[in-house]
VOVOSE-483112 format. One record per residue (C-alpha): chain; z, x, y; residue in three letters. Coordinates in nm, 4 decimals. Layout:
! residues N
REC   kette         up       east      north   rest
REC       A          Z          X          Y    ALA
...
***
This chain:
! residues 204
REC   kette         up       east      north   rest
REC       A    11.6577     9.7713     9.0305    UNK
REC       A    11.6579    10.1098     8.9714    UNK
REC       A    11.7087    10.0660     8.5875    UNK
REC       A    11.4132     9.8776     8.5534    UNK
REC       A    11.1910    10.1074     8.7338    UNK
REC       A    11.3109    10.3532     8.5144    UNK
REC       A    11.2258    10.1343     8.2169    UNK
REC       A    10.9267    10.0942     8.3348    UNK
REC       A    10.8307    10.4449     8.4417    UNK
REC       A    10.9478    10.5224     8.0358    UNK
REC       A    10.7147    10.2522     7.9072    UNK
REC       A    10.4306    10.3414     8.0975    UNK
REC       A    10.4420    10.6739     7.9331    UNK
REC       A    10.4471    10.5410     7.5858    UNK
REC       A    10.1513    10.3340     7.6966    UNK
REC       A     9.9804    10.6849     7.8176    UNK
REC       A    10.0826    10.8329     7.4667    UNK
REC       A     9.9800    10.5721     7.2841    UNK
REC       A     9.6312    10.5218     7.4386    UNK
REC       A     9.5685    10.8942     7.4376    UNK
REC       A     9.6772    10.9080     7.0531    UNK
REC       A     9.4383    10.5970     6.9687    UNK
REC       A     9.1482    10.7606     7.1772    UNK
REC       A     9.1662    11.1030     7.0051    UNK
REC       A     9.3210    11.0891     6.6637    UNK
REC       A     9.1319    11.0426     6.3407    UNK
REC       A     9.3876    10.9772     6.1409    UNK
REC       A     9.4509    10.6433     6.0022    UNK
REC       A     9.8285    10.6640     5.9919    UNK
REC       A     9.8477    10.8472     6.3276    UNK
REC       A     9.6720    10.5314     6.4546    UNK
REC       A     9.8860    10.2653     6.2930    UNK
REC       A    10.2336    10.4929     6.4322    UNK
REC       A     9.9986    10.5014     6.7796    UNK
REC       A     9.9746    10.0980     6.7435    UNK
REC       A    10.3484    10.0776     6.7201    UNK
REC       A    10.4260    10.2796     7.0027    UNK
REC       A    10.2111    10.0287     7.2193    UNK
REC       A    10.4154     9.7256     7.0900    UNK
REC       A    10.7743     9.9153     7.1780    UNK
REC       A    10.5664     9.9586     7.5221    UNK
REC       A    10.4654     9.5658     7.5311    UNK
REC       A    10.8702     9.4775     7.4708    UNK
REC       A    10.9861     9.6751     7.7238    UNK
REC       A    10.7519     9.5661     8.0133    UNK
REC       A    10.8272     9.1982     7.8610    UNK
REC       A    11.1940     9.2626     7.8187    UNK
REC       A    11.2002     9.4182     8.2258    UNK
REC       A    10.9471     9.2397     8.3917    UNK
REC       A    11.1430     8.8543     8.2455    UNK
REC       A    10.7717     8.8004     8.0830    UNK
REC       A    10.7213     8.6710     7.7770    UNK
REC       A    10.5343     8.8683     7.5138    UNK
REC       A    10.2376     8.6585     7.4950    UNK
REC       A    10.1408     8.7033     7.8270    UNK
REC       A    10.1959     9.0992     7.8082    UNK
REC       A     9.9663     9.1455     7.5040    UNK
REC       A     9.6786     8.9937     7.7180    UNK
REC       A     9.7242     9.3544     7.9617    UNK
REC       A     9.6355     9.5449     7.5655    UNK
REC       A     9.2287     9.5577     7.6359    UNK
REC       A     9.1995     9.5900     8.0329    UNK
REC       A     9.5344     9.7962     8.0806    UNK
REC       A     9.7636     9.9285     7.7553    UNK
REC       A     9.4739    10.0782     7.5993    UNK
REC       A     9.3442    10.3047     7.8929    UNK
REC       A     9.5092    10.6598     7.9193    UNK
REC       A     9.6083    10.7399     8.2505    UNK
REC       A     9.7159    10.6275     8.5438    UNK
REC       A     9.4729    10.3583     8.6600    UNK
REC       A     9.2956    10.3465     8.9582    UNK
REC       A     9.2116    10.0487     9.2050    UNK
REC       A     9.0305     9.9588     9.5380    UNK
REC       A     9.1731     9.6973     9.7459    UNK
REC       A     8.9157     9.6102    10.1121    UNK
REC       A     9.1206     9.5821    10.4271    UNK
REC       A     8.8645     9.3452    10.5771    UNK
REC       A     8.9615     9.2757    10.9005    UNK
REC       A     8.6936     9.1183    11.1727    UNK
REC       A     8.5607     9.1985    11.5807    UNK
REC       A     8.8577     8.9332    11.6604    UNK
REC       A     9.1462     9.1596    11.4701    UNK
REC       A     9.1740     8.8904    11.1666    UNK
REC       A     9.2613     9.0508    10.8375    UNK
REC       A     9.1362     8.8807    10.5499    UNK
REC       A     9.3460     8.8023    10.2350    UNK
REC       A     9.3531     8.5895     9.9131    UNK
REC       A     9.6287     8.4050     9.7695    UNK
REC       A     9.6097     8.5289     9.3773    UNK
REC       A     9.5928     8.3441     9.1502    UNK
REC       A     9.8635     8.4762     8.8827    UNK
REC       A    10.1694     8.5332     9.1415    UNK
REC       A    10.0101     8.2689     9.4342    UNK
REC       A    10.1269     8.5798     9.6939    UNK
REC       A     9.8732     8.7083     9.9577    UNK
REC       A     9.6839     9.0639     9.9218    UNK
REC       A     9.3786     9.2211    10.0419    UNK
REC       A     9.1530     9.1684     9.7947    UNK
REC       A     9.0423     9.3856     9.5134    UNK
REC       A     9.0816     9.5464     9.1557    UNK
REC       A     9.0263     9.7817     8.8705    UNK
REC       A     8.7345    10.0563     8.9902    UNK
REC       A     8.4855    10.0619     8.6851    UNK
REC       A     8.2898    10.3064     8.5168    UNK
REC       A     7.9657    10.4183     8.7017    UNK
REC       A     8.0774    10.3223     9.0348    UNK
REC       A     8.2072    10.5000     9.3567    UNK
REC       A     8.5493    10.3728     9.4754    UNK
REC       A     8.3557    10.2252     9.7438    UNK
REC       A     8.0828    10.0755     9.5912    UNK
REC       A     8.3792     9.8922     9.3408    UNK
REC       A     8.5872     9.7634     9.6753    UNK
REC       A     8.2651     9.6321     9.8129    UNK
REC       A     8.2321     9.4565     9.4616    UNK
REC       A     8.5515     9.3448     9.4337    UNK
REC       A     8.5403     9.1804     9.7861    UNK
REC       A     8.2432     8.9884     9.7201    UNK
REC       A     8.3625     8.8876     9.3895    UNK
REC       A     8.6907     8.7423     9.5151    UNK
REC       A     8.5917     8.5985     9.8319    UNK
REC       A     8.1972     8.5547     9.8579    UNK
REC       A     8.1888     8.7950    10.1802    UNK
REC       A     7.9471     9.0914    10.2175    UNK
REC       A     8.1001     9.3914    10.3880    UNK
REC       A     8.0308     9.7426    10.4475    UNK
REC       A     8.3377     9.9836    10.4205    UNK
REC       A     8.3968    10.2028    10.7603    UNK
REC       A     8.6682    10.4276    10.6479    UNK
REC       A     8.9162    10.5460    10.3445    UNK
REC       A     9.2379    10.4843    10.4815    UNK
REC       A     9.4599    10.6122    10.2222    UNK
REC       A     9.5454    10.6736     9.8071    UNK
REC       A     9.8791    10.5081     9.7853    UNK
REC       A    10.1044    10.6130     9.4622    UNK
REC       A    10.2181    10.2602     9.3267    UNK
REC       A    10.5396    10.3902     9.2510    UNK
REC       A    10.6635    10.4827     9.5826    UNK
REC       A    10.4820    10.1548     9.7657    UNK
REC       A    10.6345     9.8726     9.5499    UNK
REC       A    10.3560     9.7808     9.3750    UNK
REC       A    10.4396     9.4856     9.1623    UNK
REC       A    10.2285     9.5424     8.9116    UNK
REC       A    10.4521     9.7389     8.6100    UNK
REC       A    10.2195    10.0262     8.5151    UNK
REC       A    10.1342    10.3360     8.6965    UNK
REC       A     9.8488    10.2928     8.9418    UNK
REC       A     9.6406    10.4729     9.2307    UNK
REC       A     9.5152    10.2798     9.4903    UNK
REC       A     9.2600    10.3475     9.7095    UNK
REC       A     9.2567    10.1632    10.0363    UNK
REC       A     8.9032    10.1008    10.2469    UNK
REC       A     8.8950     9.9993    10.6074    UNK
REC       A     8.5901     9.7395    10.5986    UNK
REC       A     8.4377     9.5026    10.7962    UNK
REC       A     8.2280     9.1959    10.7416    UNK
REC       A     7.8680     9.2514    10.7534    UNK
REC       A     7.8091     8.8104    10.7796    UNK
REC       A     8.1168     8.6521    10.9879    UNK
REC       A     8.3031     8.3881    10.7896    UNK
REC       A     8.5557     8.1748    10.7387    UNK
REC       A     8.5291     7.9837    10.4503    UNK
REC       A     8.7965     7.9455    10.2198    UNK
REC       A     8.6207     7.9187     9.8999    UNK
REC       A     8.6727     8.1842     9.6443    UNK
REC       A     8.3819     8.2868     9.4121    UNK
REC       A     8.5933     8.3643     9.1513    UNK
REC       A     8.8680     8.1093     9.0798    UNK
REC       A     9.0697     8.2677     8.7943    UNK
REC       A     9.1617     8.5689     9.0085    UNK
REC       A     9.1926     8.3406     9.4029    UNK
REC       A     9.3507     8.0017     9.4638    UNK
REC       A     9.2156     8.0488     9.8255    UNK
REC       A     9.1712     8.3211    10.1143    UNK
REC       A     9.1907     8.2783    10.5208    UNK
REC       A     9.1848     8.5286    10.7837    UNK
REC       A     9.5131     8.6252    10.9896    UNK
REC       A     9.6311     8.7420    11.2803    UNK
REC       A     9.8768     9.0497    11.2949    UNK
REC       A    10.1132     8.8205    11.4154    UNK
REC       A    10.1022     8.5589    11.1948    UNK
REC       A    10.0815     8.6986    10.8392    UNK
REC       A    10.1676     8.4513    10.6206    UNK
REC       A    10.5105     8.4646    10.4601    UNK
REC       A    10.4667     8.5573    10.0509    UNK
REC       A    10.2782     8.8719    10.0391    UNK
REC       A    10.2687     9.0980     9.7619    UNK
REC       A    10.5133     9.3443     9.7827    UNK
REC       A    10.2657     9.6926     9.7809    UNK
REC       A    10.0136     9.5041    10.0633    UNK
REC       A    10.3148     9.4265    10.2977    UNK
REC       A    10.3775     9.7832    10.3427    UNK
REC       A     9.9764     9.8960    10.3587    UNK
REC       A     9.8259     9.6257    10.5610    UNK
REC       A    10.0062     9.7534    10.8917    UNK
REC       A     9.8347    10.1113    10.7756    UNK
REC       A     9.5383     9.9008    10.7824    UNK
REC       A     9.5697     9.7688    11.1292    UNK
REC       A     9.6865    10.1099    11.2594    UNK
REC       A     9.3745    10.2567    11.1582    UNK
REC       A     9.1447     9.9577    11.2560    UNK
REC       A     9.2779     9.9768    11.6110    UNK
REC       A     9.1515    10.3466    11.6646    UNK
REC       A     8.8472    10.2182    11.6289    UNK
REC       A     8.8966     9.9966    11.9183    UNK
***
């Protein structure tokens, strides 16, 4: 395990390199040896991650080609009755608060609040920033190097439906107790949704 977060770590600097070199150089060649240093990065993720190639090029637009660490929202929405809400995704079928990529022009906020509504249909209002977790000490699946920013929030219209607005991204979402999570969570939300819960409580 710790080989292949080491891998990883590597490759996610090439990708940094590379995307940096594409943004910034001029130079046609520069560009092309840029280009190359992406696809080493694409065969080690692939080679690490048991994932075949294909699949990794489709991360080239949204993720590869960014410099940087990226940054993401996820909504700890949790309810008057102590319910979080999750979805089950849609790539891995685990559970996870939902959320994404911030964009340009938004606050971290404002992109959460998106996210949410985009993944599950639900209006909220966020209450609180509860932390910036480091993905690489809070087992983020996900193989590149990412920030995320986690909101306390809670429903501004009680529901519980279970259809998704967005399909490619949620199979299906339900609220849960503390004490009945359910049992395939994604790895990074296992560890922050107590945080979550800790922090809704003192509002209590």
């Amino acid at each position: 395990m710790q080989l292949e977060r080491r891998l990883l770590s590597w490759a996610d600097k090439l990708r940094d390199i590379s995307a940096y070199g594409q943004k910034f150089t001029t130079n046609f060649y520069d560009k092309e040896n840029y280009s190359k240093i992406q696809e080493i990065t694409l065969e080690i993720i692939a080679f690490t991650t048991n994932t075949s190639q294909e699949e990794i090029k489709s991360l080239t637009l949204p993720y590869l080609s960014r410099p940087g660490p990226l940054i993401g929202g996820d909504g700890a929405v949790i309810n008057s009755k102590g319910e979080i809400l999750l979805i089950q995704r849609t790539d891995n079928q685990l559970w996870a608060m939902p959320g994404g990529l911030l964009g340009v022009g938004e606050t971290p906020a404002e992109g959460v609040l998106r996210e949410i509504f985009e993944e599950t249909g639900i209006e909220c209002q966020v209450i609180e920033l509860i932390g910036i977790f480091d993905s690489r000490f809070w087992q983020t699946s996900f193989p590149l190097h990412m920030y995320h920013l986690l909101f306390l929030c809670s429903p501004i219209k009680s529901s519980h439906s279970r259809i998704a607005t967005n399909h490619l991204e949620t199979l299906t979402l339900d609220w849960f107790k503390e004490s009945s999570l359910p049992d395939k969570i994604d790895p990074g939300h296992i560890l922050r949704i107590p945080k979550a819960l800790q922090v809704w409580r003192g509002y209590q």
